[in-house]
N, C-alpha and C positions, 0 to 999 in steps of 0.2 A: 504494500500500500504506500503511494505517496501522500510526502505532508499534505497535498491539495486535496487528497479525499479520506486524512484523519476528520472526525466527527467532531464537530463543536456540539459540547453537553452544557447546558445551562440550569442553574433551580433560581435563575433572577440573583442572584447573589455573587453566585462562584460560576466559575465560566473554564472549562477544559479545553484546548483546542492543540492544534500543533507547535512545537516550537520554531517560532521563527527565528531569523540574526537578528532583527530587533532587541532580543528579550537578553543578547551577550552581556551587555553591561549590568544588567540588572541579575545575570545566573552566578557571574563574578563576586558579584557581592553578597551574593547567597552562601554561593559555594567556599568562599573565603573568611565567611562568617567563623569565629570560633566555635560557637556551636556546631554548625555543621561540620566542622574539620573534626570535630571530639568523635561524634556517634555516628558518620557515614565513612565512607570507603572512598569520597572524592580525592584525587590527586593532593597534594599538602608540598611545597606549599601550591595553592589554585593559582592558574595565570590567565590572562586574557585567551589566549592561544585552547585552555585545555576548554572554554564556554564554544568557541568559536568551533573545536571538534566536536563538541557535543551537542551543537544545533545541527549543525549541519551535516554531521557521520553519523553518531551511535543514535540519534533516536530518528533519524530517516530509516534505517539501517534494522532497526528491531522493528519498526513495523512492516517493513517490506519483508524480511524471512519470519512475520510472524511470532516471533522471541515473546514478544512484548509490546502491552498498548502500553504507553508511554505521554502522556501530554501533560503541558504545561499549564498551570494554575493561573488564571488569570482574576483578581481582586482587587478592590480599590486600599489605596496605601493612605496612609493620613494626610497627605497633601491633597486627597482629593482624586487623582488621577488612578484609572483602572488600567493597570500594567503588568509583566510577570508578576508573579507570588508565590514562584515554586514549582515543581515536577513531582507528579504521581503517575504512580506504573501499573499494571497486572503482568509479572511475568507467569508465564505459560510452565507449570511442572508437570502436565501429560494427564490426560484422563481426567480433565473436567477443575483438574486442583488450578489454583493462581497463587500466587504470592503478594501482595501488596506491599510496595514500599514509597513512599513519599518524603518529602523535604520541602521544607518552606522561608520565604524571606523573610529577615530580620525583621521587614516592615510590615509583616501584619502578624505575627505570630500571637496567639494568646486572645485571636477573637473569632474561632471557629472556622476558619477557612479552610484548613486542614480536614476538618471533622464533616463537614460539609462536599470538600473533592472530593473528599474517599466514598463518600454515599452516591457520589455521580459516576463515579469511577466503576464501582462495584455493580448499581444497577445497571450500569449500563452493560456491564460483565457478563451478570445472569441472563439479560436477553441478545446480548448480539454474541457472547461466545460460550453459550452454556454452561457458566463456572456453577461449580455444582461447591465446592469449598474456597474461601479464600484462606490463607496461611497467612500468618505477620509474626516477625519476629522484631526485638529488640536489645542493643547492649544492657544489660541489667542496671538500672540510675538514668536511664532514657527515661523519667518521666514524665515529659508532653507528648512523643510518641506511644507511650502508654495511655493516658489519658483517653489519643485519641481513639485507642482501639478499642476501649471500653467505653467510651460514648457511640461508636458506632457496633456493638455490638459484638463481639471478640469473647469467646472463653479466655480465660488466663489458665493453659494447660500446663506451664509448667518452666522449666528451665533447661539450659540446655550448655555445651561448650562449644563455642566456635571460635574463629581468629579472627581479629579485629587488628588493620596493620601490624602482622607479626605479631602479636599476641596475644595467646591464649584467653578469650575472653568468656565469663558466663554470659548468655543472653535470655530473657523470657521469649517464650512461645506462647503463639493462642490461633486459632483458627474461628471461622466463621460460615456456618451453612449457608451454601446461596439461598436467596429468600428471591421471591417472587412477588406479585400480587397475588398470588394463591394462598398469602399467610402462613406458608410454612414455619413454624417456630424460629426463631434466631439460636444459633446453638449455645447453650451455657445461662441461657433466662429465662427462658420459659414464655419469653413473650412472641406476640407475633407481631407482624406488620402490615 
């Protein structure tokens, strides 16, 4: 798929679509963020050069072999103006599973934008690629990525050991049944939707 027929997902709020080279500067300063350097796997240190490969290569690139829906967050920032706000993905683990992972800019963090993609992200999951589970994991002290997987509906299964830049890190795990408008249960709450 090219970026020209990735999907624009909208709930009037938060806005998903493809990344453009417009959005370099603004992925820069995500990606250079100290938070994001702590809890992601972005290059360290981040330079203009590794935004400019990754508008333009890696997320053209996973959704044309498929890897990965991958778009860019689009949110108004406190000056007003609606501009990047971050990258959310579904990578593809075979058989219906997805993985979600997301990141968001300094400038809107802590007022639901996150929480909000991932629910446009994911519906849109269930219906255009039959995700039957989403998986999320986190480094363990990731609490706003936690947050948001338990606002949007996440078991917290448990923990787990992975490598986090060369070291040995623990991380939480939790997964999420696809849900539909058939109200199948959310897995881990009992609730439906």
């Amino acid at each position: 798929m090219s970026p020209a027929n990735v999907p624009a997902l909208t709930d009037g709020v938060v806005t998903l679509r493809a990344h453009r080279l417009s959005d370099v500067d603004d992925v820069v300063v995500q990606c250079a963020d100290p938070e994001t350097q702590r809890w992601t796997a972005v290059p360290s240190p981040y330079r203009r050069e590794d935004a400019v490969k990754f508008v333009s290569e890696r997320a053209p690139a996973v959704w044309a072999d498929g890897s990965e829906a991958l778009f860019a967050i689009e949110a108004e920032h406190s000056d007003g103006r609606f501009r990047f706000s971050g990258s959310i993905g579904l990578r593809d683990r075979g058989e219906g599973v997805y993985e979600i992972a997301f990141g968001v800019h300094p400038g809107v963090r802590g007022r639901g934008v996150c929480g909000r993609a991932a629910r446009l992200v994911m519906d849109w999951g269930i219906r255009e690629r039959a995700v039957t589970v989403v998986l999320w994991r986190a480094t363990v002290g990731n609490w706003p990525s936690r947050r948001v997987a338990l606002a949007t509906g996440f078991s917290m299964d448990g923990t787990a050991v992975d490598t986090h830049r060369g070291e040995l890190r623990e991380v939480w795990i939790g997964s999420r049944l696809g849900v539909g408008d058939a109200g199948i249960p959310v897995a881990g709450t009992g609730r439906s939707r």
